[in-house]
C-alpha positions in Angstrom: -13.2 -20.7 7.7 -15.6 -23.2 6.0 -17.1 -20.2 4.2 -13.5 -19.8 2.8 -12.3 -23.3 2.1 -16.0 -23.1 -0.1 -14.9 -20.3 -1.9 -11.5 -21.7 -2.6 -12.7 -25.3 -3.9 -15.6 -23.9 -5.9 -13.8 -21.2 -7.6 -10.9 -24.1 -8.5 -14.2 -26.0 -9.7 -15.7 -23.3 -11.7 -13.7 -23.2 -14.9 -14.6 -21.4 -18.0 -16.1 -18.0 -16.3 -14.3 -15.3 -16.6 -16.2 -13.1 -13.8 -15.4 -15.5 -10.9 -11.8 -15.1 -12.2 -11.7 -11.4 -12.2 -13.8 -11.1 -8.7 -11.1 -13.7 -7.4 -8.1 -11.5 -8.7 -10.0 -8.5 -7.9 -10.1 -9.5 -3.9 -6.3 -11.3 -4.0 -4.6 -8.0 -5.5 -6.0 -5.7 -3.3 -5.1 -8.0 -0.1 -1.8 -7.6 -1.8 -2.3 -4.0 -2.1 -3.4 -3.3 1.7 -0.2 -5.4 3.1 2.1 -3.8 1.1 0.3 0.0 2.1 0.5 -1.0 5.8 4.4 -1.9 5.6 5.0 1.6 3.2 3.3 4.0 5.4 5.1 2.7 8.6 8.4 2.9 6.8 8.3 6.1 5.5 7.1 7.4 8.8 10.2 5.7 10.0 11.8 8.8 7.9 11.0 11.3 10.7 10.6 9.7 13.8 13.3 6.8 13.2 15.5 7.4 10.5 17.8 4.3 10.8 14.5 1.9 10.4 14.0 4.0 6.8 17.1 2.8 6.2 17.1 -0.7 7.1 13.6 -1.1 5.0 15.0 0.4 2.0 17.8 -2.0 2.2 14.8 -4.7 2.7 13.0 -3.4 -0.1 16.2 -4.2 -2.3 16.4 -8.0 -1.4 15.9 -10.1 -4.0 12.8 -11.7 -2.3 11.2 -8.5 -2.3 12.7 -7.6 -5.7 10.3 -10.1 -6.9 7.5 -8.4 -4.6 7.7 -5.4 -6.4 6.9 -6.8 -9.3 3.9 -8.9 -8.0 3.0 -5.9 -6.2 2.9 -3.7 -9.5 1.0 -6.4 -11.0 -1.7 -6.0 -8.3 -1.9 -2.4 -8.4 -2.4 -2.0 -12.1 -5.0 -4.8 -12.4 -7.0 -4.0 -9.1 -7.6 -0.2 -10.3 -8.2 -1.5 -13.8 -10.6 -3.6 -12.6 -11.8 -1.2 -10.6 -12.7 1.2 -12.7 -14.8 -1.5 -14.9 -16.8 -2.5 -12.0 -17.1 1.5 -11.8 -18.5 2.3 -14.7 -21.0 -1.2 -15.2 -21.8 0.2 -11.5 -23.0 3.8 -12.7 -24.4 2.2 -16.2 -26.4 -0.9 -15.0 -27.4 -1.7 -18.4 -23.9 -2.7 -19.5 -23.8 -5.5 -17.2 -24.6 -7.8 -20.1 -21.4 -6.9 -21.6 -19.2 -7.8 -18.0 -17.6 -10.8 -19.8 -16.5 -8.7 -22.8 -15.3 -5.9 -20.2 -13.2 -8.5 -17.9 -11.2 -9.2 -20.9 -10.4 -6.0 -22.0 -9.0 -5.3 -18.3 -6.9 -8.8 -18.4 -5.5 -6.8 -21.9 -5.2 -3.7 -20.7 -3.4 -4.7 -17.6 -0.7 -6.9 -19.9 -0.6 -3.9 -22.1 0.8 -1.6 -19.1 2.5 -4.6 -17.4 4.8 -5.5 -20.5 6.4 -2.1 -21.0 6.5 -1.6 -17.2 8.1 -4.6 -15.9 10.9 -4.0 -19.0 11.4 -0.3 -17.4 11.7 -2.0 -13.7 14.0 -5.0 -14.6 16.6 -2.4 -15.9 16.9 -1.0 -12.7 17.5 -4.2 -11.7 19.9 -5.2 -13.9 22.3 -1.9 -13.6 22.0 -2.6 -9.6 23.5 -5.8 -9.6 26.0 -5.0 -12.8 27.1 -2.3 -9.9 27.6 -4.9 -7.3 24.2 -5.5 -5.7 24.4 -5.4 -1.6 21.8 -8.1 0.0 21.1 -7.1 3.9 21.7 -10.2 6.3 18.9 -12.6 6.4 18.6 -12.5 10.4 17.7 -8.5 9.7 15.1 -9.0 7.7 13.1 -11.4 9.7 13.2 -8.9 12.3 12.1 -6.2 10.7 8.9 -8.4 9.4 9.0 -9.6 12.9 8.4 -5.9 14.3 5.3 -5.5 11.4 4.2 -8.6 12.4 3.9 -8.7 16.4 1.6 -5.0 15.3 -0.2 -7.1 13.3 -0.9 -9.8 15.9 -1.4 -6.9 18.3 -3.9 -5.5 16.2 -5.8 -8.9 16.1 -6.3 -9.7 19.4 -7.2 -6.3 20.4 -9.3 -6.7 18.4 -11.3 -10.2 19.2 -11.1 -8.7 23.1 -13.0 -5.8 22.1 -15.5 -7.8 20.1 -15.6 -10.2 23.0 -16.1 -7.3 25.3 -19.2 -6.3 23.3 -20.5 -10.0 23.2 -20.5 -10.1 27.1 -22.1 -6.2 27.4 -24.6 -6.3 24.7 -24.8 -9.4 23.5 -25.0 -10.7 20.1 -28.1 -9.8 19.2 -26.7 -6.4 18.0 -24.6 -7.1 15.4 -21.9 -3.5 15.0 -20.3 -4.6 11.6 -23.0 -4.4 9.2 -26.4 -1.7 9.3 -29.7 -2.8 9.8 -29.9 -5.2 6.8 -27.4 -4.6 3.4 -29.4 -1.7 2.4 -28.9 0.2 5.0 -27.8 4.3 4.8 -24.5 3.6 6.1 -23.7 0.7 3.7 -25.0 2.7 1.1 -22.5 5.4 2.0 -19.9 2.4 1.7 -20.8 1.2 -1.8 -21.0 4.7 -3.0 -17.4 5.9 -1.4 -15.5 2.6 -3.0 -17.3 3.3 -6.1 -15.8 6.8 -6.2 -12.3 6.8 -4.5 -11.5 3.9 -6.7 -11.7 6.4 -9.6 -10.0 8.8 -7.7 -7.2 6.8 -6.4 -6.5 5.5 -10.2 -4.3 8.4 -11.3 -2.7 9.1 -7.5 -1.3 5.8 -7.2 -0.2 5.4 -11.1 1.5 8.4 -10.7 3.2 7.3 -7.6 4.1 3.9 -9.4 5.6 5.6 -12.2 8.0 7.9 -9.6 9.0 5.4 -7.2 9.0 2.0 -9.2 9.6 3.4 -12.7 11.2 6.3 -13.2 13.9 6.2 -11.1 13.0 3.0 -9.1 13.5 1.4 -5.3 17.3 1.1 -5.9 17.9 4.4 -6.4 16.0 5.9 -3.6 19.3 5.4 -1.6 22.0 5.9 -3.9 23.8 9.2 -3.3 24.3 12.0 -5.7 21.3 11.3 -7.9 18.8 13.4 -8.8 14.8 13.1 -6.9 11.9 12.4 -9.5 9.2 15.9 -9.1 11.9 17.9 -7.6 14.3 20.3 -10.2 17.6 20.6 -9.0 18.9 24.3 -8.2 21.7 25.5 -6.2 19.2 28.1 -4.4 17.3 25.6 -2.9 16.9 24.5 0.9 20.0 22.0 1.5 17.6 19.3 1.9 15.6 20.9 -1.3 18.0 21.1 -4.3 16.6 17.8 -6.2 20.1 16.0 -5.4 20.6 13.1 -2.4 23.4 14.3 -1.4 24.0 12.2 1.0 22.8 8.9 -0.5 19.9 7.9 2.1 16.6 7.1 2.0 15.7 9.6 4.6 17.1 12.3 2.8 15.3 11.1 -0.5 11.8 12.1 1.7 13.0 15.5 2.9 14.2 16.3 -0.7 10.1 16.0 -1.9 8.4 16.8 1.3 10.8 20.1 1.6 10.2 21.1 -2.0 7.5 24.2 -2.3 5.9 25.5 -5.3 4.7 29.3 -4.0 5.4 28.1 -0.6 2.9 25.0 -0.9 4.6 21.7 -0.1 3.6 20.0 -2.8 4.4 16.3 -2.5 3.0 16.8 1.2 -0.3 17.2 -0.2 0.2 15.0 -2.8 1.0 12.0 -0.3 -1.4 13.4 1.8 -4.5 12.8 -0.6 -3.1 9.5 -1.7 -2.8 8.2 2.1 -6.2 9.2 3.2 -7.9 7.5 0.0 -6.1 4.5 0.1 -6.0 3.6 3.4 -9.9 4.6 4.0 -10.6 2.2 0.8 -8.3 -0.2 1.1 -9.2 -1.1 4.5 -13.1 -1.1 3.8 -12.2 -3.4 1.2 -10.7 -5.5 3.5 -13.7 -5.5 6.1 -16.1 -6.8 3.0 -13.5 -9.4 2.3 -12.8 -10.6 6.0 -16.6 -9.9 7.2 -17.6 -12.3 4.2 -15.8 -15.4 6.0 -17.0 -15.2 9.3 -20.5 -14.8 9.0 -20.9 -17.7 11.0 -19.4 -16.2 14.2 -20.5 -12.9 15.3 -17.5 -12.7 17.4 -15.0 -12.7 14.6 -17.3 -10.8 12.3 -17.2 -8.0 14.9 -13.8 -8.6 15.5 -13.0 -8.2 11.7 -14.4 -4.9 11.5 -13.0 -3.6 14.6 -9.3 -5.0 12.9 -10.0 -2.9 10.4 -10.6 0.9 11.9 -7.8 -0.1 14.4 -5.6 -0.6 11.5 -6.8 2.2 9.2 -6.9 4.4 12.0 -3.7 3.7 13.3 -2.2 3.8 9.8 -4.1 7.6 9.1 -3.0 8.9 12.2 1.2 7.5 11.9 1.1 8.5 8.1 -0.4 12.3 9.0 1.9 12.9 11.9 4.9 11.8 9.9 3.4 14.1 7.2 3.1 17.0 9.7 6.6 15.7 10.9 10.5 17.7 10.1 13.3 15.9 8.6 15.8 18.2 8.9 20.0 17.5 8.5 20.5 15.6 12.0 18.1 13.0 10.6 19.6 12.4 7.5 23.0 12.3 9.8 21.3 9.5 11.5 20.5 8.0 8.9 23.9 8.1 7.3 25.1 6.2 10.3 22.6 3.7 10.5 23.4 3.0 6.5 27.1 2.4 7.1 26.8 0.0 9.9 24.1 -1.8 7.8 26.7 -2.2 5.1 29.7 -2.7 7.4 31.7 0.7 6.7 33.4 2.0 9.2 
């Protein structure tokens, strides 16, 4: 904690530089990133195992609170992996460091650049939602469903500390399982190299997702019934829940529509989602392990516990997104879900 009020003071103190900014904003977004990945994956695994939750959390998604999240969320994507990608490249050309300063600028550009035209796209999805009569779900829902996300988290935690306590008590603290033996260690190594190149990798996975789900056609419309589904061409041949049209107006049925679509009997989006989970989470949450790990070096307890946080949750997340991945939504689910939608919105 001291470690962290230090950072926060100094960094407030240390005007004028540039790389503490972007190193800052570099470790804020992706925090932002990893939250939002852990509450996406859950929810879209809701689609298959509990299709009225899917429902509910789109409905979230469309609060205005969370309205303004996507944006800030966007923000933090598009700057992280442009970021990213400079740290990247000075990494693999050491002898560009000297130009860092020059290179943090052009990323603070480059992310306004993408963010201007962007944010206009978004906002008009906003605006024609609320010109259509906008529906807020009831404040009392919404805190439990963050409720539910955030008893795993706490779960998560102190599973977490009792396993690093566990250790502590066994074999002492003398051993210390988060980091190698000393920062240059093979497995660290490993570490530096992996963030280094999934962070390149990730770059046109997750743009590509932005521009389908936040763009394109946008979080408003991933419910609304009769349109058409971004990466899936409508045909009257198709599988019913394969056509490129939600039918049915759910969220749940939005999922089927791309995880049902084949090209030569390859599910596409499947393996598209597929790659995109397994990168993310496996870099996201190492990311968040060098940011945690970096404030309790003081306490081998809760530097241990830190790391073990982190494979619970990445694990967890891998094997939830996977199964839901592996997972069948077929027409009783989007029936459910159908349901679930009307007595969110008080239909009969």
């Amino acid at each position: 904690m001291t470690a962290l009020v230090t950072t926060l003071t100094e960094t407030l103190r240390y005007r004028g530089a540039i790389g503490q900014w972007s190193w800052v904003l570099h470790r804020v977004a992706g925090l932002g990133v990893v939250l939002f990945l852990v509450l996406h994956v859950i929810g879209v695994a809701y689609s298959v195992f509990y299709p009225g939750l899917w429902e509910e959390e789109v409905l979230i998604y469309q609060h205005p609170i969370f309205t303004i999240g996507e944006f800030v969320l966007t923000a933090c994507v598009v700057y992280h992996a442009l970021n990213g990608l400079r740290i990247s490249i000075l990494d693999s050309r050491p002898h560009l460091w000297k130009h860092q300063k020059q290179a943090a600028t052009y990323v603070l550009l480059g992310t306004l650049v993408l963010l201007i035209p962007t944010f206009i796209l978004m906002f008009g999805h906003v605006l024609r939602h609320y010109n259509e009569g906008a529906f807020f779900i009831d404040f009392p829902t919404l805190l439990n469903a963050m409720l539910r996300f955030a008893i795993g988290i706490a779960a998560a935690a102190a599973l977490a500390v009792l396993a690093s306590g566990l250790y502590g008590l066994i074999g002492g603290n003398q051993k210390d399982v988060s980091v190698g033996k000393g920062s240059g260690s093979r497995m660290e190594r490993f570490w530096w190299s992996f963030m280094r190149i999934s962070g390149v990798l990730i770059i046109p996975l997750v743009f590509g997702h932005l521009a389908i789900a936040h763009i394109v056609q946008g979080v408003f419309e991933i419910n609304l019934a009769s349109a058409n589904i971004p990466g899936v061409p409508v045909s009257e041949v198709g599988s019913i829940l394969a056509n490129g049209i939600n039918n049915s107006g759910t969220a749940v049925e939005y999922v089927a529509e791309r995880w049902n679509f084949l090209i030569g009997g390859v599910a596409l989006w499947r393996i598209y989602d597929a790659a995109l989970l397994a990168l993310v989470t496996v870099h996201g949450f190492n990311g968040l392990r060098y940011v945690i790990t970096d404030y309790t070096m003081s306490s081998p307890l809760m530097r241990r516990a830190a790391v073990y946080l982190c494979f619970i949750g990445g694990t967890a997340l891998l094997v939830v997104g996977v199964l839901a991945l592996l997972g069948t939504i077929d027409t009783t689910a989007v029936q459910l879900a159908e349901e679930a939608k009307a007595h969110l919105l008080g239909m009969p």
